[in-house]
Backbone as ProteinMPNN parsed JSONL, in Angstrom:
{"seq_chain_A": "XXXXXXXXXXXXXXXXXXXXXXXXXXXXXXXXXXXXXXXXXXXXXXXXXXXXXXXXXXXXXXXXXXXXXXXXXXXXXXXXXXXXXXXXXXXXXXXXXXXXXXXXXXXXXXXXXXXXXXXXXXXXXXXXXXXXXXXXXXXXXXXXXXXXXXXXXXXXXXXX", "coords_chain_A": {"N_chain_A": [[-68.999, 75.53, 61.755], [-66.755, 76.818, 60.762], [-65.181, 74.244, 59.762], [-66.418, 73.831, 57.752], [-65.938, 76.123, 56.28], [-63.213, 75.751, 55.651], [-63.503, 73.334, 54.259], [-64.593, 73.811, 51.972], [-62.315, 76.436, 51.165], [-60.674, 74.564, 50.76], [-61.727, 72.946, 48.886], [-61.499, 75.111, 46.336], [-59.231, 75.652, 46.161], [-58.478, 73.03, 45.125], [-59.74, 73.004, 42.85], [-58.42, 75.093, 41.499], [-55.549, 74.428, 41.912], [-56.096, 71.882, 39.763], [-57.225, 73.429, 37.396], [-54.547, 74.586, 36.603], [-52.965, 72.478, 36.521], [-53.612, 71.264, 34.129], [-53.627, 73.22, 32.463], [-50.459, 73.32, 32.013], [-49.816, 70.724, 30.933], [-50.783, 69.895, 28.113], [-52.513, 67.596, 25.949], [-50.486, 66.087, 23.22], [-50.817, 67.803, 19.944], [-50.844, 65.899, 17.333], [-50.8, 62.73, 16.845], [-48.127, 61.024, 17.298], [-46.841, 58.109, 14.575], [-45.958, 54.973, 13.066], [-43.512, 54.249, 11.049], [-43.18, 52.406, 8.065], [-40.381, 51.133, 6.689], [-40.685, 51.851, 3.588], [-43.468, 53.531, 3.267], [-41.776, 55.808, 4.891], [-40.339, 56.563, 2.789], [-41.785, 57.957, 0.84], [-42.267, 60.267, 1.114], [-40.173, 61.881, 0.5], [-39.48, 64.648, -0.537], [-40.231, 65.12, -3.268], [-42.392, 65.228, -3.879], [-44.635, 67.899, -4.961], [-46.451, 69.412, -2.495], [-46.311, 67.824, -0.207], [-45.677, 66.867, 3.038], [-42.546, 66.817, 3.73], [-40.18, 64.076, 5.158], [-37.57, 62.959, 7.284], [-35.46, 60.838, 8.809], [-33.892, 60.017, 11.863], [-31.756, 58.262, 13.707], [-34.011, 56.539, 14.55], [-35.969, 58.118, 14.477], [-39.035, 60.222, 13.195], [-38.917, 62.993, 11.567], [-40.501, 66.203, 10.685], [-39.149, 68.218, 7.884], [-39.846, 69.832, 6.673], [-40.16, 72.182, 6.656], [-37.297, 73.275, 6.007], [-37.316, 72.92, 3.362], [-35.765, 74.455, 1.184], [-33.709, 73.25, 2.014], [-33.748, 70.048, 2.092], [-35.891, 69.735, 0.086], [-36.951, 69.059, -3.088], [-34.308, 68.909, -5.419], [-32.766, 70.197, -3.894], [-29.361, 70.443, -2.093], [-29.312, 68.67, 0.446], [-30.967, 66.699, -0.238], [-30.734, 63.957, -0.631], [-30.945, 62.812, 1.861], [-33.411, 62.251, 2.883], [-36.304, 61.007, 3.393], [-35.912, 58.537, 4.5], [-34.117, 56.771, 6.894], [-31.42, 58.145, 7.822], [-29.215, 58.043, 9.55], [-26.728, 57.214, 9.86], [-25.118, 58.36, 7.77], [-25.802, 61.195, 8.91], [-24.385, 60.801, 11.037], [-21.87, 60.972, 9.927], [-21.439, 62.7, 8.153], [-22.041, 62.387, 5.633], [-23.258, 62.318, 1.937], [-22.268, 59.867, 0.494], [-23.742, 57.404, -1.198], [-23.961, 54.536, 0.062], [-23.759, 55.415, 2.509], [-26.514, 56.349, 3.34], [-27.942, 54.968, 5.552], [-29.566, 53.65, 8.215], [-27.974, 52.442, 9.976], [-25.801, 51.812, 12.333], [-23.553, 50.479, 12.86], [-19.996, 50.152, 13.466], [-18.876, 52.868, 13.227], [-17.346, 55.419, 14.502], [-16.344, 56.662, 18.029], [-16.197, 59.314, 17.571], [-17.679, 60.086, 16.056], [-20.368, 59.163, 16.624], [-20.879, 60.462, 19.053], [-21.221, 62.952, 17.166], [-23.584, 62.584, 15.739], [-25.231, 62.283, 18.109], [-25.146, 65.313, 18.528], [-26.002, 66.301, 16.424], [-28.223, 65.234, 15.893], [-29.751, 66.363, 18.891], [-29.512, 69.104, 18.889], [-29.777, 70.151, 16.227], [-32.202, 68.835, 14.796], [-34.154, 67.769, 16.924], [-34.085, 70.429, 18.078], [-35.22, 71.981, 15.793], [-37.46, 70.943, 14.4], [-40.16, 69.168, 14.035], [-41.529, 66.404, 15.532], [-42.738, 63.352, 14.116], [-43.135, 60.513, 14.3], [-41.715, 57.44, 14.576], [-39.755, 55.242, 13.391], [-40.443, 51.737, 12.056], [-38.433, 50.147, 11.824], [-37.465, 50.14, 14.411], [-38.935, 49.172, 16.034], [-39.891, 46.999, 15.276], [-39.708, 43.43, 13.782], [-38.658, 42.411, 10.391], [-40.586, 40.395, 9.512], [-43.07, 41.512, 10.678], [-43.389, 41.546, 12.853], [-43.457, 42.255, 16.698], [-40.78, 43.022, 17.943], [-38.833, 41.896, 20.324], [-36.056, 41.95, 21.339], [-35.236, 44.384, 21.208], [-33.939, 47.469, 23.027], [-34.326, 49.92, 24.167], [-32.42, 51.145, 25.996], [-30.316, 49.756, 25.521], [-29.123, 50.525, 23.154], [-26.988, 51.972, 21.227], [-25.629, 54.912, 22.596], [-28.337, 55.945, 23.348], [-30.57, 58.272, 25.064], [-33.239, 58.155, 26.955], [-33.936, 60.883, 27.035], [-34.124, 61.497, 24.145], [-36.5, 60.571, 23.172], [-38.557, 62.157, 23.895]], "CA_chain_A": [[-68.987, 76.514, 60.688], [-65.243, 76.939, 60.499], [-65.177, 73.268, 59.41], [-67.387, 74.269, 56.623], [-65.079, 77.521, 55.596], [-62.344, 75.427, 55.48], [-63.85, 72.526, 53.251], [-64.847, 75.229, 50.397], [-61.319, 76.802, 50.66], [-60.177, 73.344, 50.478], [-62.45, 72.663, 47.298], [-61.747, 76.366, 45.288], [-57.922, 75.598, 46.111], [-57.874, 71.917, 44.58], [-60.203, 73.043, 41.245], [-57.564, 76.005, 41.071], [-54.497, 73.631, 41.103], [-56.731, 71.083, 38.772], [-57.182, 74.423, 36.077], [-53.038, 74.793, 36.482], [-52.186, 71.358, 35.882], [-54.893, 71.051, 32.644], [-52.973, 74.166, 30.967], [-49.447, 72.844, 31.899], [-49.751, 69.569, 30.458], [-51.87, 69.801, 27.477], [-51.872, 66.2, 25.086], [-49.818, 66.614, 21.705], [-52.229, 67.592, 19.024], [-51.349, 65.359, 16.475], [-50.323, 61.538, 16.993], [-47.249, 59.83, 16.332], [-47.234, 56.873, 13.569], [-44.817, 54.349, 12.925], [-43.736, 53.816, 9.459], [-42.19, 51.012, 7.492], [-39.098, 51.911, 5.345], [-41.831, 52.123, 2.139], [-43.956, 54.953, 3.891], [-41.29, 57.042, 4.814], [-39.845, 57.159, 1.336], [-43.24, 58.685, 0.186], [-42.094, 61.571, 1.87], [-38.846, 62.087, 0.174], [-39.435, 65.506, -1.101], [-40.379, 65.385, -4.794], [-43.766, 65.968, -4.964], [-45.019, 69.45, -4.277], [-47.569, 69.718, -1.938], [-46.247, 66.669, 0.033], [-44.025, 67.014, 3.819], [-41.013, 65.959, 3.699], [-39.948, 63.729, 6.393], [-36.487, 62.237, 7.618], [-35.17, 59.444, 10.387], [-32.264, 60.228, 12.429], [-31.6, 57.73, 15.543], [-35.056, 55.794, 14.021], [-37.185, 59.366, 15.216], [-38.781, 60.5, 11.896], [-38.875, 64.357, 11.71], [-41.037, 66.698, 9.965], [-38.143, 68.559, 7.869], [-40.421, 70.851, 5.641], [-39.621, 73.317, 7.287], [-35.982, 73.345, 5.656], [-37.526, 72.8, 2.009], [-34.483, 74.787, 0.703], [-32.189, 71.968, 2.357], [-34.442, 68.727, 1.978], [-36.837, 69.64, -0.849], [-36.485, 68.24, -4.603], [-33.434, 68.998, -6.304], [-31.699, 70.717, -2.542], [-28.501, 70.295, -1.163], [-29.181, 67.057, 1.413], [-32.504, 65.837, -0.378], [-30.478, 62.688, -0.611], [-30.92, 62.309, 3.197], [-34.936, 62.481, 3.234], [-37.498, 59.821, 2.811], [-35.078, 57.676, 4.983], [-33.062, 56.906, 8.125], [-30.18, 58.583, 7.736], [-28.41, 58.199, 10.375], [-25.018, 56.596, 9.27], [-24.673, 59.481, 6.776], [-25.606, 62.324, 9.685], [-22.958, 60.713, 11.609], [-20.153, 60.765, 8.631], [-21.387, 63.854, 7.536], [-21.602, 62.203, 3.981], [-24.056, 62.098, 1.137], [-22.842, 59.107, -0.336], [-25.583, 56.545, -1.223], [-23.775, 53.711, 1.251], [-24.11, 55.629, 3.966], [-27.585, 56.369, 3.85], [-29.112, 54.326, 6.269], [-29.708, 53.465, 9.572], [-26.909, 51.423, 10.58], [-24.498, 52.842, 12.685], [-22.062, 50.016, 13.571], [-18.755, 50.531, 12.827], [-18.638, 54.229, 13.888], [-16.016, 55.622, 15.491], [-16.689, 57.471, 19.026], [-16.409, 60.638, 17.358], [-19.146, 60.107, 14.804], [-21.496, 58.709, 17.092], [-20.999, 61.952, 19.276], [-21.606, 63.879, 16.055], [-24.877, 62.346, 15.267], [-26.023, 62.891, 19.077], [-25.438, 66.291, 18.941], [-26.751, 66.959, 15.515], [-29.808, 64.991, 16.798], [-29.758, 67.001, 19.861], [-28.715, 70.559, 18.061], [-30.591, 70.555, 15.204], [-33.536, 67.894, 14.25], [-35.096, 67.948, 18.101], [-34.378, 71.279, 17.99], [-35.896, 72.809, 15.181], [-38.53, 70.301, 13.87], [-41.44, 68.421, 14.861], [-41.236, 64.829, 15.893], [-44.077, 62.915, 13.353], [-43.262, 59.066, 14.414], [-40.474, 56.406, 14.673], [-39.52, 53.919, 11.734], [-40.894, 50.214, 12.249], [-37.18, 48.988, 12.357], [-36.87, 50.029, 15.528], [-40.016, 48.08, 17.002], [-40.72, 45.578, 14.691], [-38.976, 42.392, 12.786], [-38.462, 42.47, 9.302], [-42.182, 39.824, 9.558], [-43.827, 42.534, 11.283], [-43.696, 40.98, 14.711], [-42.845, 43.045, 17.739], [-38.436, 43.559, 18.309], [-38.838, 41.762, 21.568], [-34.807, 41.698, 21.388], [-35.599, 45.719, 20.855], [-34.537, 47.72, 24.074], [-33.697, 51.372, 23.703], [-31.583, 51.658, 27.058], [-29.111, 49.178, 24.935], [-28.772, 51.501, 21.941], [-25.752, 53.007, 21.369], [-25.745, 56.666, 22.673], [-29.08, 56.143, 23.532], [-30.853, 58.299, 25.915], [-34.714, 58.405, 26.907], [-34.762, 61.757, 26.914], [-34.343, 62.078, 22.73], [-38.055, 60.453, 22.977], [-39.586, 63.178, 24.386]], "C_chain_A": [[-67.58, 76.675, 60.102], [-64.779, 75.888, 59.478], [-65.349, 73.169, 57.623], [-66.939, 74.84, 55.692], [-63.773, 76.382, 55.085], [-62.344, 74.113, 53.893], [-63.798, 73.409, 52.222], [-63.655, 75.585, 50.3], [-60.557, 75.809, 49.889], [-60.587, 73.475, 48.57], [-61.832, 73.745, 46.574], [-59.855, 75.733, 45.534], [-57.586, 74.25, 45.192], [-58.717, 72.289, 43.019], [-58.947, 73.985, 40.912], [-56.008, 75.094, 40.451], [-55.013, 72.663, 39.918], [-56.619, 71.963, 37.101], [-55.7, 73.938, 35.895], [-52.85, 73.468, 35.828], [-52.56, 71.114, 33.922], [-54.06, 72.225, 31.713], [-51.594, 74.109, 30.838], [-48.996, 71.661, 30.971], [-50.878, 69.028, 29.551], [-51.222, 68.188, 26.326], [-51.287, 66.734, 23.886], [-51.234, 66.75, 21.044], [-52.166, 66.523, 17.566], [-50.949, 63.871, 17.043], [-49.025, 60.955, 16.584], [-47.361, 58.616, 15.55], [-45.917, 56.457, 13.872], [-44.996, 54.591, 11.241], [-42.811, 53.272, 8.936], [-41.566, 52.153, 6.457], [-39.983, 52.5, 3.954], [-42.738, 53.252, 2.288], [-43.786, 55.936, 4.301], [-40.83, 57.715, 3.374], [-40.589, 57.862, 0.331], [-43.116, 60.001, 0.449], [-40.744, 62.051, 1.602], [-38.675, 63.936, -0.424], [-39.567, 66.407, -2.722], [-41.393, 65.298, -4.573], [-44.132, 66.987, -4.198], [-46.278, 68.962, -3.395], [-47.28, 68.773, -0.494], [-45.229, 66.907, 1.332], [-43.436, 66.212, 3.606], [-40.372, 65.419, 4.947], [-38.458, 62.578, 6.173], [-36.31, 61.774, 9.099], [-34.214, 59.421, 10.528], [-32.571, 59.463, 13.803], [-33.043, 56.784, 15.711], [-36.074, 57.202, 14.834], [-37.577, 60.131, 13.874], [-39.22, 62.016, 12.181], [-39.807, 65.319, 10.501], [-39.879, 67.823, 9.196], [-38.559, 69.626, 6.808], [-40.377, 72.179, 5.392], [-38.35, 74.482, 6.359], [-36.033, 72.732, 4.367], [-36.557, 72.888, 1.135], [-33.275, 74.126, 0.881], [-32.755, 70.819, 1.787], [-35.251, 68.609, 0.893], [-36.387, 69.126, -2.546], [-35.722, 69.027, -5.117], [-32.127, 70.046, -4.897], [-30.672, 69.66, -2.25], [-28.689, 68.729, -0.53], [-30.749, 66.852, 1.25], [-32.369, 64.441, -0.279], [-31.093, 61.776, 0.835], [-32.787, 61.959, 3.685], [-35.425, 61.157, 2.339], [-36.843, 58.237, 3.549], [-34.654, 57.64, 6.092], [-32.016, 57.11, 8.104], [-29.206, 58.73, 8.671], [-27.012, 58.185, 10.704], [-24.616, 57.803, 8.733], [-24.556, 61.067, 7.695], [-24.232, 62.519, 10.512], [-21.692, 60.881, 11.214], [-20.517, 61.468, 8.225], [-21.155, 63.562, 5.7], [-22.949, 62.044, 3.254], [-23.948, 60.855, 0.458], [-24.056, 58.081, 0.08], [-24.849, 55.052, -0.056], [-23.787, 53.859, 1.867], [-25.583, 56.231, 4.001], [-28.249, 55.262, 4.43], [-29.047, 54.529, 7.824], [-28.706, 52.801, 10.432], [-25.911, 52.091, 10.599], [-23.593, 52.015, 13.122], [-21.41, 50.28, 12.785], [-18.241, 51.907, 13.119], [-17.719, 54.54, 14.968], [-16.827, 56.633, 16.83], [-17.17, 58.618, 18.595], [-17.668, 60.643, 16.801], [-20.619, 59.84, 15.422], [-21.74, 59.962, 18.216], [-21.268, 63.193, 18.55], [-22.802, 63.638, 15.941], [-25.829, 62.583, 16.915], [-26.399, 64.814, 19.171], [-25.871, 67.039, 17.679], [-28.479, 66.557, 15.764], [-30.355, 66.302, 17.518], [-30.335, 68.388, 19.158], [-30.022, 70.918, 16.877], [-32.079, 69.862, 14.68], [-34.313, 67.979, 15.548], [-34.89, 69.173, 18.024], [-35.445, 71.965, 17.604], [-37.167, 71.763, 14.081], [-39.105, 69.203, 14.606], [-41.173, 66.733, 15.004], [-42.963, 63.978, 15.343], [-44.288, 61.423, 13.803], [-41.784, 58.352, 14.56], [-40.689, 55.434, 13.567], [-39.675, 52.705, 13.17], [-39.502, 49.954, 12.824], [-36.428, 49.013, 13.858], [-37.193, 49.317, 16.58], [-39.868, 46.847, 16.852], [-39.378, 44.608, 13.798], [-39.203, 42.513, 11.05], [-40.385, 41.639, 8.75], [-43.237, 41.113, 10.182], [-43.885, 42.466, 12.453], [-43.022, 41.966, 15.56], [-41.266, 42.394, 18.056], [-38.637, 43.292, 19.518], [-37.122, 41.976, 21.922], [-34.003, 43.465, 21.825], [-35.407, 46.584, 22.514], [-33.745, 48.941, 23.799], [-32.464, 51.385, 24.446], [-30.343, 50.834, 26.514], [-28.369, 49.895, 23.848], [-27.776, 52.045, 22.317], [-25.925, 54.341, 21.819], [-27.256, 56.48, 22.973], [-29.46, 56.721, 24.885], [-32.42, 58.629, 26.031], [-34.937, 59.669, 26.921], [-34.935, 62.478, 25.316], [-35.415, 61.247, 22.277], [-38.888, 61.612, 23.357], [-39.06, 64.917, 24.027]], "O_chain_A": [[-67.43, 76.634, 58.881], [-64.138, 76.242, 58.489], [-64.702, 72.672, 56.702], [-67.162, 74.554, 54.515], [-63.549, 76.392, 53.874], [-61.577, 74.034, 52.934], [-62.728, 73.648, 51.662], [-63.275, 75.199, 49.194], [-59.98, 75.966, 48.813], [-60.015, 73.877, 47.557], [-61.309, 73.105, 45.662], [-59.454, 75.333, 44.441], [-56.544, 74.273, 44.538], [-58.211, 71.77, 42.024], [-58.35, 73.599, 39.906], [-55.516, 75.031, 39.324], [-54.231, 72.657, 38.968], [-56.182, 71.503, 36.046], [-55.503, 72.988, 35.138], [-52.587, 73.405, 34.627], [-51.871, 70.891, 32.927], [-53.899, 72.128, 30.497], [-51.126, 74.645, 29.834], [-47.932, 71.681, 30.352], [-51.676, 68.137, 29.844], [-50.072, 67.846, 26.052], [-51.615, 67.869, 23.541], [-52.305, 66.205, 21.312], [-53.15, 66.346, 16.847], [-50.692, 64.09, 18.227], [-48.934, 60.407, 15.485], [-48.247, 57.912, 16.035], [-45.034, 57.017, 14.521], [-45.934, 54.907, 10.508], [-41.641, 53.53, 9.22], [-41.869, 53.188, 5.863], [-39.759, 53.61, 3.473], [-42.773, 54.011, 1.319], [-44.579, 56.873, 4.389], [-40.91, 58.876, 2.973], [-40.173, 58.27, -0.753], [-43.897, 60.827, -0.023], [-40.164, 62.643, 2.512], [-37.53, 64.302, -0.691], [-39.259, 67.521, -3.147], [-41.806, 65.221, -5.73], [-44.004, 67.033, -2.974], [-47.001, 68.061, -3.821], [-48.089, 69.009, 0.404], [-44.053, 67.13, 1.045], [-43.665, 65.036, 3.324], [-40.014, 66.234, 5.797], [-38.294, 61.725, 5.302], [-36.81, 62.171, 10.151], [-33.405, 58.965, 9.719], [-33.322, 59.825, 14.709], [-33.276, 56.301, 16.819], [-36.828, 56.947, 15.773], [-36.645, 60.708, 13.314], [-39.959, 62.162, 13.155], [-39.656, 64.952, 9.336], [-39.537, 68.584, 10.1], [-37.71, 70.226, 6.149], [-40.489, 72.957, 4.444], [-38.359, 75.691, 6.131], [-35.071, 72.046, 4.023], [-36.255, 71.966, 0.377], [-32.204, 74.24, 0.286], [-32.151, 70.49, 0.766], [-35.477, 67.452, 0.541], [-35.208, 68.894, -2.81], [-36.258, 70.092, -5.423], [-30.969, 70.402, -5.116], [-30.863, 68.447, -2.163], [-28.191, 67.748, -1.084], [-31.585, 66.826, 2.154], [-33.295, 63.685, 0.018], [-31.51, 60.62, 0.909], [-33.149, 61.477, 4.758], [-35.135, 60.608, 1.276], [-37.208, 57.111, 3.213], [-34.768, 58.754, 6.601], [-31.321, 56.142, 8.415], [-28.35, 59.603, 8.53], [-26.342, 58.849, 11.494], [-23.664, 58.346, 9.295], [-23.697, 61.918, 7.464], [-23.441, 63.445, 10.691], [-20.666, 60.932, 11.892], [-19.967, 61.388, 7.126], [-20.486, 64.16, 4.857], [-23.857, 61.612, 3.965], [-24.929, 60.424, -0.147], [-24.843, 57.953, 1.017], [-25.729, 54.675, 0.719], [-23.834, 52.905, 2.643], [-25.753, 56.728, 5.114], [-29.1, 54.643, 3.791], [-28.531, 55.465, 8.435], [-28.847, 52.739, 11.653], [-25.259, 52.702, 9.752], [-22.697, 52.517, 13.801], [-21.703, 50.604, 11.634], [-17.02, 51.998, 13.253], [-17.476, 53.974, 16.034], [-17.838, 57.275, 16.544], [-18.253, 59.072, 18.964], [-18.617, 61.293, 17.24], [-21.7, 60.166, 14.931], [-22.877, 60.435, 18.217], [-21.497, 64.275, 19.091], [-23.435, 64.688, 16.048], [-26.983, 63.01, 16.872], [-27.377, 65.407, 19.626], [-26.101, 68.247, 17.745], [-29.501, 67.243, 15.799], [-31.136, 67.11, 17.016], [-31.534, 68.588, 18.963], [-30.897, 71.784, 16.865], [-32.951, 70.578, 14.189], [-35.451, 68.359, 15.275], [-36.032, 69.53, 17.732], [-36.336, 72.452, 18.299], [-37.544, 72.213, 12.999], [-38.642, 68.529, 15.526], [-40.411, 66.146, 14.235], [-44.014, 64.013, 15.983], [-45.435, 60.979, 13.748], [-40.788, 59.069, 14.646], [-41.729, 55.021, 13.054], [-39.353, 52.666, 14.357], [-39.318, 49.623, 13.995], [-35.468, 48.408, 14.334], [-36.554, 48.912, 17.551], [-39.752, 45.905, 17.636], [-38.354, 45.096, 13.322], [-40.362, 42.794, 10.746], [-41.16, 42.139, 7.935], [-44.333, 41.246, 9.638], [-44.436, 43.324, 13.143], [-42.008, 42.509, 15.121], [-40.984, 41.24, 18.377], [-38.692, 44.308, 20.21], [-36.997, 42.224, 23.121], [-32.94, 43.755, 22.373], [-36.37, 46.523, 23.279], [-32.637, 48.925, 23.261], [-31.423, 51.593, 23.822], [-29.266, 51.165, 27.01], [-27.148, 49.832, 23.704], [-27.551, 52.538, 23.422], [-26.637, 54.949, 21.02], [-27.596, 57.595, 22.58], [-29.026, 56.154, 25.888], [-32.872, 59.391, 25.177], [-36.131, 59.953, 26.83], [-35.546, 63.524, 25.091], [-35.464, 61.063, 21.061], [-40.017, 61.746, 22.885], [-39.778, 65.86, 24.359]]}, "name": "protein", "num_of_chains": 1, "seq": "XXXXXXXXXXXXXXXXXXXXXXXXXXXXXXXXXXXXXXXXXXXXXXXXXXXXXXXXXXXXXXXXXXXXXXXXXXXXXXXXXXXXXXXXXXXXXXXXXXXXXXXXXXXXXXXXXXXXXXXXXXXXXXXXXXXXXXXXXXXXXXXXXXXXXXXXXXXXXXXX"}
């Protein structure tokens, strides 16, 4: 009988941790995408109705949020519909530093763009997908050459 008592506590104790885990670790609700350079720029912030999304560190960000910064005719709209990463790092608008390409960067700059990463874009907005160029070849083929833990400043935990 004891045997018995003990099984059942057993059982009501492992559905109980089973509930816990199930409301700890619920799945994202929407999906991440990838998207080629041409699909983010759709998302640049000129048409109404439309989020606005930017790519810092190839992580593209929902930035709609910050309409009044990113939206058509704002302040750093330049920086949206793109990977801006060069330009977060140099703190510049011009049009040669918008992109993705961060060689050449000095220590400092590349510590600037981690902790504006960090600071402000994981912060305060949603994480929608990663740009192609970080997977894929210019053909479309999988970036076997492609390994994050090589990335400059890269660390696995500005995936999650």
């Amino acid at each position: 009988m004891a045997t018995a008592q003990v099984r059942v506590l057993f059982m009501l104790l492992a559905v109980s941790l089973a509930e816990d885990v199930k409301l700890k670790y619920k799945p994202a609700s929407k999906p991440v995408r990838l998207f080629t350079e041409e699909e983010l720029q759709r998302y640049n912030g000129r048409e109404e109705g439309q989020p606005i999304y930017m790519a810092v560190k190839g992580v593209v960000f929902d930035v709609s949020r910050g309409k009044e910064f990113y939206g058509k005719d704002a302040p750093y709209n330049a920086l949206v519909g793109k990977d801006s990463s060069r330009a977060v790092a140099k703190m510049s608008l011009n049009p040669a530093d918008l992109s993705s390409d961060t060689t050449g960067l000095t220590e400092e700059q590349l510590e600037s763009l981690d902790g504006i990463f960090e600071g402000t874009y994981k912060a305060k907005y949603p994480i929608v997908g990663y740009t192609a160029e970080r997977l894929l070849k210019e053909d479309g083929s999988p970036n076997t050459d492609f390994k994050p833990e090589d990335q400059a400043h890269f660390q696995i935990k500005d995936e999650f």
